[in-house]
Structure formats: structure tokens, C-alpha cells
N, C-alpha and C positions, 0 to 999 in steps of 0.2 A: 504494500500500500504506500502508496508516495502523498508524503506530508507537506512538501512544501515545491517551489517549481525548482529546486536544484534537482533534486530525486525526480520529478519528472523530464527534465532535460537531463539526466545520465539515464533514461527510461530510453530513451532513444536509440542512445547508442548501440543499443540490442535488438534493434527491428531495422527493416529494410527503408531507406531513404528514401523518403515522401517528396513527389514534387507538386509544387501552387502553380496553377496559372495566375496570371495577374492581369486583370482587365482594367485596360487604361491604364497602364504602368508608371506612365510621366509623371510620376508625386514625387515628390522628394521625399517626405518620412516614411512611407512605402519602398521605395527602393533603397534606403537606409536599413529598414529592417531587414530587408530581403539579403542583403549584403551581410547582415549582422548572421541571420540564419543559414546563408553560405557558407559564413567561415567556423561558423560553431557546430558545423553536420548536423544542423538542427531538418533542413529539407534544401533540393533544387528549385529551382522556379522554370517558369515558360513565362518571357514580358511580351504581352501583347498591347499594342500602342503607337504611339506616333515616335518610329526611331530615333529620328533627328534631335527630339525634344528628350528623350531617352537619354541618349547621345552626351548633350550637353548637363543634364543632372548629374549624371553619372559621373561626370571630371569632378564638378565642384564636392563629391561624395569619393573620390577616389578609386572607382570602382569597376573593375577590370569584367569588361562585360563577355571579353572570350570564351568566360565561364558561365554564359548563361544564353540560354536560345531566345533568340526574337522575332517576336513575328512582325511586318509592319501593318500597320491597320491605322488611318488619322481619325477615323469616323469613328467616335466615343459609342454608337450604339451598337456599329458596326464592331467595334473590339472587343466589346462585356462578350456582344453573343457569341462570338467566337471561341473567349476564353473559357467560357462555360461551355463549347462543344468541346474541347480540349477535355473536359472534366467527362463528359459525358461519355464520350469515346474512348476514357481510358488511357492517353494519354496523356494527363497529370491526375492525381490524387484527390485534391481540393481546391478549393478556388478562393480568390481573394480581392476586395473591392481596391482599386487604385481611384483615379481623380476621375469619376465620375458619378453624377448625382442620385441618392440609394434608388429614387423609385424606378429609374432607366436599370441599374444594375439586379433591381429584383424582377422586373418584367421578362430580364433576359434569364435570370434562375429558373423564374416558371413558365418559359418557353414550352409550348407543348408539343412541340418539334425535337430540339435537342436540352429540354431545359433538364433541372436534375429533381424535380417532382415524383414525390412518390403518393400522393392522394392522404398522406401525412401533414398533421398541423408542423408547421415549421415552428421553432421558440429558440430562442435564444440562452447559451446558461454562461454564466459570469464566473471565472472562478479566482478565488482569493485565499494568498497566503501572507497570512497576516501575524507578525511576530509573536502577541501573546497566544496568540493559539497554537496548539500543537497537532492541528490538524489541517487540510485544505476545505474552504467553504464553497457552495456552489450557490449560486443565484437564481435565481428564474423568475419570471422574465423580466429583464430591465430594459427592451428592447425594439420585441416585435409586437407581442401582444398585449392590446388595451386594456380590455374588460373581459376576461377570458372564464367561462360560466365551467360547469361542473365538467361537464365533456370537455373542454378543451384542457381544463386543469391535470387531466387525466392523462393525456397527452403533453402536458408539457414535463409532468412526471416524467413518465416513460423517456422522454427524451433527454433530459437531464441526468437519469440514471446509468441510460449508454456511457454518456459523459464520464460519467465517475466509475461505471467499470472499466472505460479506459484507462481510467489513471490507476487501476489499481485496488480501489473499491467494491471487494467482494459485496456487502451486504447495506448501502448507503440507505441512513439513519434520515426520513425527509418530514420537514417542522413545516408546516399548512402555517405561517404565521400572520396573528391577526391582533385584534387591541388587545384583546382578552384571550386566556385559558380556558373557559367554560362554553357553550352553548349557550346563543341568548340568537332567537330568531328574528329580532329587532336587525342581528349582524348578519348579514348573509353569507360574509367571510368563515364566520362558524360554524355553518350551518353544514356547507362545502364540507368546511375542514375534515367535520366528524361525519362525515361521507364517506369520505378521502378515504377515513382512519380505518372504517370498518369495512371496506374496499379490500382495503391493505390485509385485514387480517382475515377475510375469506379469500383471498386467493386473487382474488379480480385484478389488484395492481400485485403486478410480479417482481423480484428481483429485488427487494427494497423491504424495509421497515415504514412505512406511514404514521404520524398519531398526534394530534391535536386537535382541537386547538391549541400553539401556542403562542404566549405572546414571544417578542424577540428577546426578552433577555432571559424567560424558562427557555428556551433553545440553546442558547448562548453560551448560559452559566451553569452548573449542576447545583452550585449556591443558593442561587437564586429560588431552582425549582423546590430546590429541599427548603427554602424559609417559606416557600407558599403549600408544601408538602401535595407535590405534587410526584403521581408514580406514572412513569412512562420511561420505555426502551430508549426515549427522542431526547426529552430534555435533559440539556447540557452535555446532551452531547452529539444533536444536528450536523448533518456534513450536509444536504441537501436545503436551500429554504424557496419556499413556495411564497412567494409575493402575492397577497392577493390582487394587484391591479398592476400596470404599468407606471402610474406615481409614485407610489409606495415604494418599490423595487428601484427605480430611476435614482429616486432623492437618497434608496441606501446605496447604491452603485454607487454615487455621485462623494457622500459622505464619505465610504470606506476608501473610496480613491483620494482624498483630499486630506481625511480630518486622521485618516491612521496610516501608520510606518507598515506599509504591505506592498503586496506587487498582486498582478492582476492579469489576464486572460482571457479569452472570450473567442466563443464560436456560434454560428448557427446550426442547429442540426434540425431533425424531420426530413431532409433531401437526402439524394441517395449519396451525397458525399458531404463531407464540412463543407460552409461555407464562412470565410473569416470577416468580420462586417465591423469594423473598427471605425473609430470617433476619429477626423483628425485630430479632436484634443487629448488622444489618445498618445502616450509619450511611446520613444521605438521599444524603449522596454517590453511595454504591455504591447506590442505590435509582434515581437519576438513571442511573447510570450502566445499569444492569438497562434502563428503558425505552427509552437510546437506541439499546443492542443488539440490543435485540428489535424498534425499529423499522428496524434496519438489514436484520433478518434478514427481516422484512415487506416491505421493497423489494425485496431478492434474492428474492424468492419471485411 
């Protein structure tokens, strides 16, 4: 089980080299990372985009592009689709957004020609290792989905949990977390939760532990759960957290990347391969760290 992202980047080492297409490649903190992922055998890339501009980032980055295949393409709609038939076709691994705008890049993901759709909710999982913890945390969703109702929650499980048996995660511990720890149907967040929970323990959600409500700091802390005496396999000791909304999730993404000493990761999954969907204000850190999750989730697959 890998605890923090050193163990999942020496996780690497021991599967087969993953390559990213990269659609619309001409970013600069995009081809920074891609560079950084190069030299640390973290994956290859395929840069699909406008050479020339290519070209020119790639001096002021230093970056000896002999070592990377290019395709040219200037037409930004024209390059996504392309770089996703790369994925689709099997010749690369996963896919990864460059300087082009999300909803042109996800139109070209659910191409129903060459996109990588699999009639699966796609969601996003965030993952963070964060110094006082001695564990990796997982997100869901801070991302794609808004308002995401009892079915899709179910699915965003499911998806999440791939995640974390890629890293490693025999049996991930997942916290439905909400204001409260109790059922009160006033919260529809609870209502879900203890859905979820009793989902989980007939068999319906597989691979996983489910159970709450709870709120985020019975998740969190085992402290915590024991001063409100609370008994659950979850609290305090969550690797999975279940957002109930996209603000909720957004504002703790937002928080644990800003306000705590941790590093951070992110992929899309529900397609038939990762897709990497980064913030530019995402630093190359968490950009590196984006490729080597999605190349993990490429081997489990």
C-alpha cells in the first residue's frame, strides 16, 4: 500500500512505461511537467500540436524534444481529437489536456467515433498526501460533477476505488461526508450517505468499506470519532471521501492545496483510459504528480 506519492512514484519503477498523448501540447507548465516525467521514468508522451510553437517553449524549458514524438496539428480541435484517437487506438496509454479550452477537450473525450467512453459516469478523484497523515486521501469529486444524486454517487465510488487499488489499496475505507454523523432527512447528504452504507454492506458497492454519515473531522481523526463515540470501520481512518456536491469538494481541494504542507494528484477516470484534466493553477509538481497516477491507473487497467 503506498502512503504517500514517493512510494507511488518508486510504484513505477516496476510496471511497464506508460505513454500520455498530449493535446494541444504548446503550454509551457504542460511541457515542463512532461519533461519533469521524462527524466524521472515516471511515462513517454506523444505532443500533438502546433510544432513550431512547440518548438520555441521547449528552448526556453530546455528540452531536448529528440526524445519525444510529435505530431503536427495547429487546429486546437483538430489536435485534442486526434490525441484522444492516439489513446483510443492504443497507441498511448492516457491522455492529457494541454492549452486548450476543457469543454472543446471533453467533447473530443466523448467522441463517439474515436472518443474513450465507456457509457460510465466519468468523476474525477483528487488525491493527497499530506504530512500529518500517515496515509494517502482520495477526493471525489472536486471537479466534474455538480449535484450528483444517489446513482451517480455510486458510481463515483466505484470509480474512485479503481483509483486507490491502483495505488495499492486493497480494501479503501470510503467516509459519504456530510455536516453531520446521524441521519436527519431534513439533509439529503445523509440520507444518501446511509444508503451508500448499507449498499456497502450487502454487497451492492464492491471492493470497499462504505459507512456514514460522517462528518469530516469523525473521518479524519479516530479522536474525534471516539469523543462523539462513535463505532464505524471509517472513522478516523477514511482513505476515500465522498463530497457531497461539487462546492463542498472544490472549496476542500482548494483549502488542502493552499492552507496544508501536502502534494497532490488528480485524474479523471469512468473512460476507458485516465484522463489527466489539470488547473493551470495547478503547480508542475501536482502536474507530475497527475501523470504518474494516471499511469498507475493505466497498469491496473
Amino acid at each position: 500500500m503506498s502512503k504517500n506519492f514517493d512510494e507511488l512514484l518508486s510504484k513505477l519503477q516496476s510496471v511497464s512505461r506508460k505513454k500520455v498523448a498530449v493535446a494541444v501540447a504548446q503550454d509551457e507548465p504542460v511541457l515542463e511537467a512532461i519533461k519533469v516525467a521524462k527524466e524521472q521514468g515516471i511515462a513517454d508522451a506523444i505532443l500533438v500540436g502546433d510544432k513550431g510553437k512547440i518548438e520555441k517553449i521547449a528552448k526556453t524549458l530546455d528540452m531536448d524534444l529528440t526524445k519525444f514524438e510529435i505530431i503536427h496539428e495547429a487546429d486546437a480541435k483538430k489536435a485534442a481529437l486526434f490525441a484522444v484517437q492516439l489513446v483510443s487506438t492504443g497507441r498511448a496509454d492516457m491522455l492529457m489536456k494541454g492549452l486548450v479550452d476543457t469543454a472543446t477537450f471533453l467533447r473530443s473525450v466523448l467522441n463517439k467515433e474515436v472518443g474513450l467512453r465507456t457509457g460510465k459516469l466519468m468523476s474525477h478523484v483528487a488525491v493527497f498526501d499530506i504530512d500529518k497523515f500517515d496515509r494517502l486521501l482520495f477526493l471525489t469529486d472536486a471537479a466534474f460533477n455538480t449535484y450528483p444524486d444517489l446513482k451517480a454517487k455510486v458510481d463515483i465510488i466505484n470509480n474512485s476505488v479503481k483509483v486507490a487499488h491502483a495505488c495499492g489499496i486493497e480494501v479503501p475505507k470510503v467516509a459519504p461526508i456530510c455536516a453531520v454523523e446521524v441521519v436527519n432527512t431534513d439533509m439529503k447528504a445523509t440520507v444518501d450517505a446511509a444508503m451508500l452504507s448499507k449498499m456497502s454492506e450487502r454487497g451492492q458497492i464492491k471492493g470497499c468499506i462504505v459507512d456514514g454519515p460522517l462528518a469530516l473531522d469523525n473521518a479524519l481523526s479516530e479522536e474525534a470519532a471516539n469523543h462523539k463515540n462513535i463505532n464505524s470501520p471509517v472513522a478516523g481512518k477514511a482513505d476515500v471521501f465522498l463530497l457531497p456536491d461539487i462546492e463542498t469538494a472544490n472549496v476542500m481541494y482548494k483549502c488542502l492545496t493552499y492552507l496544508s504542507h501536502s502534494r497532490n494528484g488528480g485524474c479523471l477516470v469512468g473512460t476507458s483510459s485516465p484522463v489527466i484534466l489539470t488547473s493551470r493553477a495547478d503547480s508542475v509538481e501536482t502536474k507530475v504528480n497527475s501523470i504518474a497516477l494516471a499511469a498507475l491507473v493505466a497498469e491496473s487497467k
